[in-house]
Phi, psi and omega in degrees: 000131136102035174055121135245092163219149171337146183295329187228184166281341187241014171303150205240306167296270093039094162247168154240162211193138180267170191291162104015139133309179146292354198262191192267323158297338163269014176252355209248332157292313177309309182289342169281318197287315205281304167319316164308320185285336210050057142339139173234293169253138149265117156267125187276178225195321216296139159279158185319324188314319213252353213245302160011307199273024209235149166302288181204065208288314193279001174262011188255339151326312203269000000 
């Protein structure tokens, strides 16, 4: 789910992920898939264009 997988094959640290929806219940999903993962931190990626269609997408991050 969301492409999520390790950067390399022996990564331990470092994953990737495709973005969120847009509503505020698929990014609030996301952050649970994630959470779930033990995720700790996001570097968000997205340009300003993609980040718009977002409410407050890096502060519900934050």
């Amino acid at each position: 789910m969301y492409k999520f997988a390790a950067a390399s094959e022996n990564e331990t640290i470092v994953f990737g992920s495709a973005r969120p929806g847009y509503t505020n219940q698929q990014v609030n999903e996301w952050i649970e898939f994630m959470q779930d993962r033990s995720i700790q931190r996001v570097c968000c990626l997205l340009p300003e264009t993609q980040l718009t269609r977002y409410s407050d997408l890096l502060g519900v991050y934050r």
